[in-house]
C-alpha positions in Angstrom: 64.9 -17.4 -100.4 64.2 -13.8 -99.2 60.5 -14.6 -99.1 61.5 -18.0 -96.5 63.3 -15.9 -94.5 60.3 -13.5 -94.1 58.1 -15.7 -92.8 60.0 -17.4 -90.8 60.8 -14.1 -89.2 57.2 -13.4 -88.9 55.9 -17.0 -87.6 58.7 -16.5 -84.7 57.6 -13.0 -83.8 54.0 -14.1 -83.3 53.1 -15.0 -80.3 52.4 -19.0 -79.1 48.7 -19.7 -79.6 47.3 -20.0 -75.8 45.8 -23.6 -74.9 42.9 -22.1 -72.7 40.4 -19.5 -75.0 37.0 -18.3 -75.2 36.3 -19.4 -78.2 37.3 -23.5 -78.6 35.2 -26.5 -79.4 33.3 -27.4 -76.5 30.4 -29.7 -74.8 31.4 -32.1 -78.2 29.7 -35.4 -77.2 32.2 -37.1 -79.6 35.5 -35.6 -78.3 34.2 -36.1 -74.5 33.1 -40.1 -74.9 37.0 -40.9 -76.6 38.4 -38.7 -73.3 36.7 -40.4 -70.7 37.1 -44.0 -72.4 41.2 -43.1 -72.4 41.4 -42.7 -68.6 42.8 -45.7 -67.3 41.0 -45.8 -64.4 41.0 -48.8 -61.7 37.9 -51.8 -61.6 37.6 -50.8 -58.0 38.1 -47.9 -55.3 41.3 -47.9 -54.8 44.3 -45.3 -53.2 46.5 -43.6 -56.5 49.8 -44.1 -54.5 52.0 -47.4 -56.1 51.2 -49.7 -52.9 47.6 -48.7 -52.9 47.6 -48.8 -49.6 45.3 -46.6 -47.4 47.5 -43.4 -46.1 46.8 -39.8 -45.0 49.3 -37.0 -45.4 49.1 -34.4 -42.2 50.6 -30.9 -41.8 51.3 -29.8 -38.6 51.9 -26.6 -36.7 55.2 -25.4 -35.6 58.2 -23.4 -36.6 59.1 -25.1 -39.2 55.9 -27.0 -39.4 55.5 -30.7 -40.0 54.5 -33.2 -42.6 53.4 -37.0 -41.1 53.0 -39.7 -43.3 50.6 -42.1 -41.7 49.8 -45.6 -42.6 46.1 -46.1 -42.1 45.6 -49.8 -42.8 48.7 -50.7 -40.0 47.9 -47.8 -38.1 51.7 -46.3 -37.7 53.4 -43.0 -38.8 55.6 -44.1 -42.0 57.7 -41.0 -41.5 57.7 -36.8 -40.4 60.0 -34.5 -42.0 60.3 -30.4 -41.2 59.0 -28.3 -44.3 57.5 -24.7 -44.9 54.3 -26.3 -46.6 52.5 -23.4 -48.4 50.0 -25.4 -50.1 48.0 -28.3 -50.0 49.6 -31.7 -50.3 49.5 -33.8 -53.6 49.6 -37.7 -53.7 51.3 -38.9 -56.7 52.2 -42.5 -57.4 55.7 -42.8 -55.2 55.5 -38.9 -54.1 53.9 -36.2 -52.7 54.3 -32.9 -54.2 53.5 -28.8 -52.2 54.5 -25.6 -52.2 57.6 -25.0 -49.6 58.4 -21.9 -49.2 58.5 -20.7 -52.7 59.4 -23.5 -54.2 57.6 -27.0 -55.5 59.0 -29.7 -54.0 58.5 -33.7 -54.2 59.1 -35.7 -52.0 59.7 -39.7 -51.7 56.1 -41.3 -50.6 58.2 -44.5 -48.8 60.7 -41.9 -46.8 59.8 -38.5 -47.1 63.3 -37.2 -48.4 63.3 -34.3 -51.0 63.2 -35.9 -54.5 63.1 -32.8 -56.5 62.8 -28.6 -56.2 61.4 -26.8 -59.1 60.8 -22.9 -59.6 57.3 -21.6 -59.7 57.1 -18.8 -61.9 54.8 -16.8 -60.6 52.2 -16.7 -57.9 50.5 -20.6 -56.9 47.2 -21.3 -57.5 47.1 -24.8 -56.9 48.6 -28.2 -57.3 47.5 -31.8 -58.4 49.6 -35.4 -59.0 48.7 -38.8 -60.6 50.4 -41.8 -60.9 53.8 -40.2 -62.8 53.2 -36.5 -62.7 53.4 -33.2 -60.9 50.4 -30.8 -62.2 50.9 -27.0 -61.1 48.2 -23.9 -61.9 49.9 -20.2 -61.2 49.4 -16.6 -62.1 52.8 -15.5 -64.0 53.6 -11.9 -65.2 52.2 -13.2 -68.9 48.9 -14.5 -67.2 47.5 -17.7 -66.2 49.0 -20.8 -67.1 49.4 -24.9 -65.9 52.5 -26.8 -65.9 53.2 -30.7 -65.3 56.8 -32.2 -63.8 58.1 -35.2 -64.0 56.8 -37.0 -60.8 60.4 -39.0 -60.5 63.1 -36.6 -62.1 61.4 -33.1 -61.9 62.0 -32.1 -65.6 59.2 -30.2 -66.8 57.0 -32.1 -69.2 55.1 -28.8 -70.9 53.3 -25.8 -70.2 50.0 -24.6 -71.5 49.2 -20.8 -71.3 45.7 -19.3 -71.0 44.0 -16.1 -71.8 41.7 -16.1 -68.7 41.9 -17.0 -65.1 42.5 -20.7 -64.1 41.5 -22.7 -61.2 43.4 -25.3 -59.3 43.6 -28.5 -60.8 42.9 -31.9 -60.5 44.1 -35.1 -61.9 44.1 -38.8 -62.4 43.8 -41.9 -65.0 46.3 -39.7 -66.5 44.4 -36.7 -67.7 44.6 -33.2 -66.1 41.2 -31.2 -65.0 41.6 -27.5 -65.1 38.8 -25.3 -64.5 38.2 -21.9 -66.7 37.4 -19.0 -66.1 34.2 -20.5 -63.8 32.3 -21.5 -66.8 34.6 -24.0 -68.6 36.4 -27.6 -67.1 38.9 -28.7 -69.5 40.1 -31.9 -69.8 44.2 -31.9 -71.1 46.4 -35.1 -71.6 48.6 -35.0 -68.8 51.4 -36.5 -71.2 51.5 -33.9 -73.5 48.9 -31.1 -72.2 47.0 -31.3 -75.2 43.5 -30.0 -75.0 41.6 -33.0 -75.2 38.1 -31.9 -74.5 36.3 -29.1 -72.4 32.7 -28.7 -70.9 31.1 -25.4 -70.4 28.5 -25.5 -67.5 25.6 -23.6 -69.3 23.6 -22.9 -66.2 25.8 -23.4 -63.4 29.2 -22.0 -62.6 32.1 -24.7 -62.3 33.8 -23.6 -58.9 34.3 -26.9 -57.5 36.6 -29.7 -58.5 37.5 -33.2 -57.0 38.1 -36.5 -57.8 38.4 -39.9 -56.7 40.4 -43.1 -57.8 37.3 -43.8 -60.4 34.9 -39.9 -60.8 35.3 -36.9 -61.0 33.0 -34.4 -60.1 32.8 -30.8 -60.7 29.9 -27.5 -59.8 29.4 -24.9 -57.1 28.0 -24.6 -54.3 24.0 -25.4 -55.6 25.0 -29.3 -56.7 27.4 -31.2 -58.0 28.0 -33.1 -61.6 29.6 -36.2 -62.2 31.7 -36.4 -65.3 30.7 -38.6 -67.8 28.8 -38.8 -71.2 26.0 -36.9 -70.5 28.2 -33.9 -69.2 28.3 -32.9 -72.8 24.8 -30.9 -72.8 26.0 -28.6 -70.1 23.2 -28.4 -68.4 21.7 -29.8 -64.7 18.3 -31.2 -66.2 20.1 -33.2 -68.9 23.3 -34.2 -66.9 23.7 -36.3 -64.1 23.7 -33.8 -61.5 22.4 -34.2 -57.8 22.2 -32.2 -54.6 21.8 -32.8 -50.7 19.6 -31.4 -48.5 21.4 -29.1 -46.2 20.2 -27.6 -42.9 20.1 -24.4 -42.7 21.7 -24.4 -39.0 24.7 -26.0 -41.0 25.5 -22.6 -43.5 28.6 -22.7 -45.4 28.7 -26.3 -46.0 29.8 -26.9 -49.4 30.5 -30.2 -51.9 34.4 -29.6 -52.2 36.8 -26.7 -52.1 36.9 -23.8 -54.2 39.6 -23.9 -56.9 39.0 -19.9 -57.1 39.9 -18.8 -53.5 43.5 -18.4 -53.0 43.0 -18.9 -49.6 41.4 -22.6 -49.5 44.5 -23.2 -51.7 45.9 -24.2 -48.1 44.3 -26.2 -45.5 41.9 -23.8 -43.8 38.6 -24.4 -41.6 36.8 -24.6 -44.9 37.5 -28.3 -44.7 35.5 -28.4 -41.4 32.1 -27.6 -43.1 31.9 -30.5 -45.7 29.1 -32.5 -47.7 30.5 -36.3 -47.0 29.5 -39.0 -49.7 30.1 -41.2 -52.5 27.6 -42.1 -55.4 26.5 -44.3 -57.7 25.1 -43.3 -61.0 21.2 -44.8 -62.2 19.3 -43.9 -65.7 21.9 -41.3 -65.6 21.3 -39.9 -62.1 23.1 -39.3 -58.9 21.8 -42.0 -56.4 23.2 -42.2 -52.7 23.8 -45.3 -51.0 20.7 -46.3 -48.4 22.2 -44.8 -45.6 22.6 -41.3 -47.2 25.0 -38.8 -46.7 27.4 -37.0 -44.2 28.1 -33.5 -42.9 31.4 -32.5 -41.3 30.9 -29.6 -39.1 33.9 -28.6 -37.0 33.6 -31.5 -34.0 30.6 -32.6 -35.5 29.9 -35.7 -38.7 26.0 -35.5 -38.7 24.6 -38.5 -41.0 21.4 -38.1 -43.2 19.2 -40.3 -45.2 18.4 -39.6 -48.8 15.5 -37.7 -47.6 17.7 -35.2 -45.7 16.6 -36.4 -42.3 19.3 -36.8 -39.4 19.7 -40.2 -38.6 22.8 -40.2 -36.6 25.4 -38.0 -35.3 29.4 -38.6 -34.3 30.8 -35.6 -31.6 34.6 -35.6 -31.4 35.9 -35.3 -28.0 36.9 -32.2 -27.0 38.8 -30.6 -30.6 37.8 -30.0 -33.8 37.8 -32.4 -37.2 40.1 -30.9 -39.2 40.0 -33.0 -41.9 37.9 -35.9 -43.3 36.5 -37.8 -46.2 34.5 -40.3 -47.5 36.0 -43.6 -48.7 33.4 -45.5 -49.8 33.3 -47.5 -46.9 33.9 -45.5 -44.6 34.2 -41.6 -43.1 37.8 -41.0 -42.1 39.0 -38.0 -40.2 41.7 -36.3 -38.6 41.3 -34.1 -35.5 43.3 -30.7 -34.1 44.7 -33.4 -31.7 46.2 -35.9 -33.9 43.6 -38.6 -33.4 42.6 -40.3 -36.2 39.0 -42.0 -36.8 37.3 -44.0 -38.7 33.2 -43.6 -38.9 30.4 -45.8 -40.0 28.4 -44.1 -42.3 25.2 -46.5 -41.9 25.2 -45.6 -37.9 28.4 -42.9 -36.7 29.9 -46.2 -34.9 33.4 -45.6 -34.8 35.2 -48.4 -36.2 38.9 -46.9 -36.0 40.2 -44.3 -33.2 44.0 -43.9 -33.5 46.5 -41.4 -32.5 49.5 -39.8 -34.8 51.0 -39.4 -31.4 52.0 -35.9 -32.7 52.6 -32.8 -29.8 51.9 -30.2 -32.4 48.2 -29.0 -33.6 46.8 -30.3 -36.8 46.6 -27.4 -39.8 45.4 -29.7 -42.3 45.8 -33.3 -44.4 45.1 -34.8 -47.5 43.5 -38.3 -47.8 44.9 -41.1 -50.1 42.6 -44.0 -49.1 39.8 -44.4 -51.5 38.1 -47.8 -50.7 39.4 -48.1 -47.4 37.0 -50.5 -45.1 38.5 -51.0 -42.3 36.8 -54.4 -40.0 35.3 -54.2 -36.0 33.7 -51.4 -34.0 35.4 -49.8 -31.5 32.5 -47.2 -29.9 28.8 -48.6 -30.6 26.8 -45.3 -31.6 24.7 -43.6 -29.1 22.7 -40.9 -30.8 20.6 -39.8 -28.0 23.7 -39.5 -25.8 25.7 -37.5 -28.6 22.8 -35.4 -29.4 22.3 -34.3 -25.7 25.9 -33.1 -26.1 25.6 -31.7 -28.9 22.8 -29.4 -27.5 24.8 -29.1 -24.2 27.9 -27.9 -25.8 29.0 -24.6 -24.6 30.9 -23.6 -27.8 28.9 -20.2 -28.9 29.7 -21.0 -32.4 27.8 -23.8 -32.3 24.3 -22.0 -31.0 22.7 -23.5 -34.6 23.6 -26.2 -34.5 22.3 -27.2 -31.0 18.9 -26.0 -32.4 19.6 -28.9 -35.2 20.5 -31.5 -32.4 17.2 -30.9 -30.2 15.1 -31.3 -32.7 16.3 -34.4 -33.7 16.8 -35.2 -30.1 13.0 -34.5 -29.8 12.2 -36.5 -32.4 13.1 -39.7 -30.5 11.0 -41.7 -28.2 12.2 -42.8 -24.3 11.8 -40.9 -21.1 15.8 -40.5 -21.0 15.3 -38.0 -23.8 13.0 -36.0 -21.9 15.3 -35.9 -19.4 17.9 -34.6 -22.0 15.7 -31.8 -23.1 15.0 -30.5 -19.7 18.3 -30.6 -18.7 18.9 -28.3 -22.1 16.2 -25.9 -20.6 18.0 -25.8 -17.0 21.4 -25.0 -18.3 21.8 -21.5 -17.2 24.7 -21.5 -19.9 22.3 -22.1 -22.9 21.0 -19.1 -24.8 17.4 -18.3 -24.2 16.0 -19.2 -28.1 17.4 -22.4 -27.5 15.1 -22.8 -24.4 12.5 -21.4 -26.1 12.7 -24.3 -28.6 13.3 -26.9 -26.5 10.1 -25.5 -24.4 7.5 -26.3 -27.7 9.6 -29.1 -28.6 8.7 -30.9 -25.2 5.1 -30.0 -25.9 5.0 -31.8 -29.5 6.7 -34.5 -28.4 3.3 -36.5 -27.3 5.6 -39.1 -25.6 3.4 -40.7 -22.9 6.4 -42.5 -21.2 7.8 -39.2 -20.5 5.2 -37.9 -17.8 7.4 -39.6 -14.2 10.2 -37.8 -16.1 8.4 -34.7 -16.1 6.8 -35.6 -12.4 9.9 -36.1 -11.2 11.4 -32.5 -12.2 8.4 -31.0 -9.8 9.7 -32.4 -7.2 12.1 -28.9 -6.2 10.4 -26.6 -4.2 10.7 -23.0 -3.8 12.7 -22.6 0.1 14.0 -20.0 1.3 15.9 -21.7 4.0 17.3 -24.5 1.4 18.3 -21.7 -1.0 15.9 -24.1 -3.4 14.2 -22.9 -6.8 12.0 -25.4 -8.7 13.9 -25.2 -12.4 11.8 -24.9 -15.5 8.8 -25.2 -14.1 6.8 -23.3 -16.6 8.4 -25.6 -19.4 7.7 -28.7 -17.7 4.3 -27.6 -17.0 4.2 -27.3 -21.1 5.6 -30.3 -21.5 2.9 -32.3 -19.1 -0.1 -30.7 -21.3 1.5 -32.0 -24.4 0.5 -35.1 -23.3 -3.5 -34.6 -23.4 -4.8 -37.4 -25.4 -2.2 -39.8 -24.8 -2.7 -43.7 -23.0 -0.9 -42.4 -19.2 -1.2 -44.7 -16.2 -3.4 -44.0 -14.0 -0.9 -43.8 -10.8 1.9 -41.6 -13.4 -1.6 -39.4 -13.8 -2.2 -38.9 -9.8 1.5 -38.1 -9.1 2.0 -35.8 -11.6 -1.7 -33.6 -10.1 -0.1 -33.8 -6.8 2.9 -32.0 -8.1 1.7 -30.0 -9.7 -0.6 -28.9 -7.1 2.2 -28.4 -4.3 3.7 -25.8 -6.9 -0.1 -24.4 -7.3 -0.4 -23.7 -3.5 2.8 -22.0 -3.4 2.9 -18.1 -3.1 6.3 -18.0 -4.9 4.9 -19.4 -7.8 4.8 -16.8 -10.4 1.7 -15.9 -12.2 3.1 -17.1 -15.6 3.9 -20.7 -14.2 0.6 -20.3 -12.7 -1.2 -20.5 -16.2 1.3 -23.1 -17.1 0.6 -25.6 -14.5 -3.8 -24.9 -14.5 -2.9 -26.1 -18.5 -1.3 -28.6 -17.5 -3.7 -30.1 -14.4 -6.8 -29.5 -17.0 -5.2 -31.4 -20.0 -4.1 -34.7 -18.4 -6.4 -34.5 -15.3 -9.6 -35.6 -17.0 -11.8 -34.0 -14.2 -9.6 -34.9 -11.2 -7.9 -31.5 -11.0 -11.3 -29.5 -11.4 -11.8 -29.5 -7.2 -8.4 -28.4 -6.9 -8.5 -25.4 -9.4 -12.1 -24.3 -7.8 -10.6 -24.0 -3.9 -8.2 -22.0 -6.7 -10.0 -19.8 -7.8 -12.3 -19.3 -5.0 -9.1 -18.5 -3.0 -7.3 -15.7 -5.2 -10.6 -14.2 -7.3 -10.4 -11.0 -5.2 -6.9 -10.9 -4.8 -5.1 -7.4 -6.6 -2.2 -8.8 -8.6 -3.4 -12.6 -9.4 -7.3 -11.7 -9.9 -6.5 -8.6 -12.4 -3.9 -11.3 -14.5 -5.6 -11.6 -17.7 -4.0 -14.9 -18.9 -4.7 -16.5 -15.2 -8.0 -15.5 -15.4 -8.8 -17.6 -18.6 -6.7 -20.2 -17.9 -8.7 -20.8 -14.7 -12.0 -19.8 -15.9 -12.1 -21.8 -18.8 -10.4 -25.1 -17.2 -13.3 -25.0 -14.6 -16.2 -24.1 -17.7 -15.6 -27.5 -19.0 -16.3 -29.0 -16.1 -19.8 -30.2 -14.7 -23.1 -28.6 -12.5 -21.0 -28.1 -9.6 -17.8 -26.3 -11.3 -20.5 -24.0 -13.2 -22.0 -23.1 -10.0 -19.0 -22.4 -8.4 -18.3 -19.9 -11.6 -21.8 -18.3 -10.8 -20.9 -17.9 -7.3 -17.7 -15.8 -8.1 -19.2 -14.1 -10.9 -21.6 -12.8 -8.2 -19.5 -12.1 -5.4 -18.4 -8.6 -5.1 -15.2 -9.2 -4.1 -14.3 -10.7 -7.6 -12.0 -8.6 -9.3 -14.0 -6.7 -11.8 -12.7 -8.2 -15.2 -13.0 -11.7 -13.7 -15.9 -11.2 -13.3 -17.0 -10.1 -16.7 -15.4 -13.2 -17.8 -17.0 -15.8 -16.1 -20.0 -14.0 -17.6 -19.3 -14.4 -20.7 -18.0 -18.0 -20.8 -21.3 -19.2 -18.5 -23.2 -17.0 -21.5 -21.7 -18.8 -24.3 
């Protein structure tokens, strides 16, 4: 009896054993195929609330600040309540669930009235909900540990400890996801919180969480897994892992948020630089729908094909996208504003623009609307509009991206783009690399319907009286001797010399446009422009500051060289003449020579 008592005195002075530990069965290909196959997960896309109807939950500014319930699919506010939201918000079946104040609090989905408050003991690190549950990570005085409350009454249901650091969780089908210590993502049964399975990412970190109604899908910042069999070998090559091509003018994207940075534990501008997609899984590979992918950046969705190349591009009007995601169908996304929009992924038409007729600035929201596919078009997409104000935008932030939007822009034929490029280059607001790019841009972009575009831009003259300055000339000179080698008409051809020529005569033309526009004449000209360049030459070959101009003098020299008997002789007269600047001189020598 003595011995009994003993042990029992010894069993209850030991410590519980801790859920989460480095060393624990893991990547079991067995244990993971009998966890996946008991999620009870729906035939089709599909929102986890009870009504499974389409709904966004938005947090607003103010003192207290606000949570609006919004219907999607009827397009009407179900109901606003005041509440110190410290967290994100979690969609469970008939509640929401977040951090107010310092308390967890759940709140009736239909209403919005407090349903229950429950203590967090110790510091938040994130919260998750499925159909009948509350899931909560936080940092006690003991350590790291994750707790799950009754979604209807509150109770808690259990508690696992853990001897490492946690991230925030995720949930649905009614299992719990809990990263570990960035290497491990176990999988507890969100009934009981018994470690069902875990995965340990063997050559990627596991920083990233997030699930839909059907997949999960965990990584970092390089890729993204999706959860299934094959997630048992742990490593990118033998899993079904994928990746997007992302620009580098868009840095800081990112798949998902970070479960181990307290601070996107709330709604920050994190969510405005986002990877927007959903996936399909082939011979155990990530595929991507034919029209690609999306890319939230702050007022900008930017669409991609699955070869990374910009195909479209949505520009919100005025204020940022705070918020958005992918439902299948669908991009859907809130704005500072309170407008609410639906996107075509195939095209950026927008199909839904709405208003939560709010007064107070959007902080954040949380999507509950997998599968949505909302009908009709209510804005046609107009990429070469929204890229041309894209480029113009006068946002500094945004300097990058413009670079991303003109060459796309570029990329497109019609003289109306042309038009939007140079209007780019006139801008005295732009910054001058951005000009600079736009300049070669215009010269690579070969587009023969361009050149009365181009003419036309010649048509300002330098005039003193008019207070008149021709704008861009030296880039619109570029521009016209990209077009060498292309079919022009004949009368585009003759107005486009003559233009050029009035800017050619004039003495306020600066020696650098000079070179431009002599380019420009001998590349599309096709001998027309060689009597005009000789009365040229002949006119400024002894002058002081044109004549000594190194790059005039080539330009000139050479554009005549390729001419016939008469444009040679010409050169041999100035080559002679003893007027001729010295180094011009030595020049037409050389060329005649060679």
């Amino acid at each position: 009896m003595r011995k009994a008592i003993l042990l029992l005195f010894v069993l209850a002075a030991c410590p519980p054993k801790k859920v989460f530990q480095l060393s624990s069965d893991e990547n079991n290909p067995y244990m993971l195929k009998q966890t996946l196959d008991r999620r009870v997960l729906p035939a089709q896309p599909t929102p986890a609330n009870d009504a499974h109807q389409p709904r966004v939950f938005v947090l607003t500014a103010g003192a207290p600040k606000t949570i609006v319930a919004y219907d999607l699919a009827s397009g009407n506010v179900m109901w606003k309540a005041d509440a110190d939201v410290q967290s994100r918000i979690a969609v469970g079946g008939d509640f929401i669930v977040e951090l107010e104040a310092t308390q967890l609090v759940a709140r009736d989905q239909a209403r919005g009235a407090p349903r229950w408050h429950a203590s967090v003991p110790g510091k938040l690190i994130g919260v998750a909900a499925d159909k009948d549950r509350a899931y909560v990570v936080f940092q006690g005085s003991n350590g790291y540990a994750v707790a799950a409350f009754d979604g209807h009454s509150g109770h808690q249901s259990w508690s696992a400890d853990a001897s490492g650091e946690l991230g925030a969780p995720a949930a649905h089908g009614g299992v719990v996801y809990v990263p570990y210590l960035r290497q491990w993502l176990s999988i507890l049964d969100g009934s009981s919180g018994k470690m069902l399975t875990r995965i340990r990412g063997i050559d990627e970190q596991i920083s990233m969480l997030d699930v839909t109604s059907q997949r999960a899908y965990y990584g970092s910042k390089q890729g993204v897994f999706v959860l299934d069999e094959k997630s048992a070998t742990g490593k990118r090559a033998d899993a079904t892992y994928g990746k997007v091509k992302i620009p580098t003018q868009l840095e800081g994207t990112t798949y998902g948020v970070d479960v181990y940075d307290p601070v996107q534990m709330t709604y920050t501008a994190a969510e405005r630089k986002r990877v927007l997609w959903t996936t399909t899984s082939v011979n155990g590979e990530i595929k991507l729908p034919g029209e690609g992918y999306a890319i939230h950046h702050f007022r900008y969705i930017l669409g991609f094909d699955t070869k990374g190349e910009m195909t479209w591009a949505y520009s919100h009007p005025r204020v940022e996208l705070v918020a958005s995601d992918h439902t299948g169908s669908v991009i859907a996304g809130i704005a500072q504003n309170g407008d609410v929009v639906a996107i075509d992924p195939k095209d950026g038409s927008v199909i839904v623009r709405k208003s939560l007729g709010t007064t107070q600035p959007v902080l954040g929201a949380t999507f509950d609307a997998d599968g949505w596919a909302p009908s009709g078009q209510v804005e046609k997409s107009d990429t070469v509009a929204v890229l041309a104000s894209i480029a113009r935008d006068r946002d500094a932030r945004f300097d990058r991206v413009k670079e991303l939007a003109v060459r796309r822009l570029s990329q497109l034929p019609g003289a109306e783009v042309t038009q939007q490029l140079l209007g780019v280059i006139a801008d005295p607001r732009q910054p001058q690399k951005l000009k600079d790019i736009v300049v070669e841009l215009l010269m690579d972009r070969k587009d023969g319907s361009s050149l009365p575009v181009l003419t036309k831009q010649l048509e300002t003259q330098s005039d003193y009286l008019a207070n008149t300055e021709p704008e861009s000339l030296g880039a619109v000179a570029k521009g016209i001797a990209g077009l060498a080698g292309n079919k022009l008409e004949p009368k585009d051809i003759a107005a486009a010399l003559a233009a050029l020529q009035r800017h050619l005569d004039s003495p306020a033309t600066s020696n650098g446009d000079l070179v431009q526009i002599i380019g420009a004449m001998a590349a599309i000209g096709g001998g027309a422009e060689r009597p005009v360049l000789a009365s040229h030459l002949l006119l400024y070959h002894a002058d002081d500051n044109l004549g000594d101009d190194a790059a005039w003098q080539k330009a000139i020299v050479v554009a005549l060289e390729k001419g016939g008997s008469t444009e040679r002789e010409i050169l041999r007269y100035v080559a002679n003449d003893p007027r001729t600047r010295p180094k011009l001189a030595a020049l037409i020598q050389e060329q005649l020579s060679n």
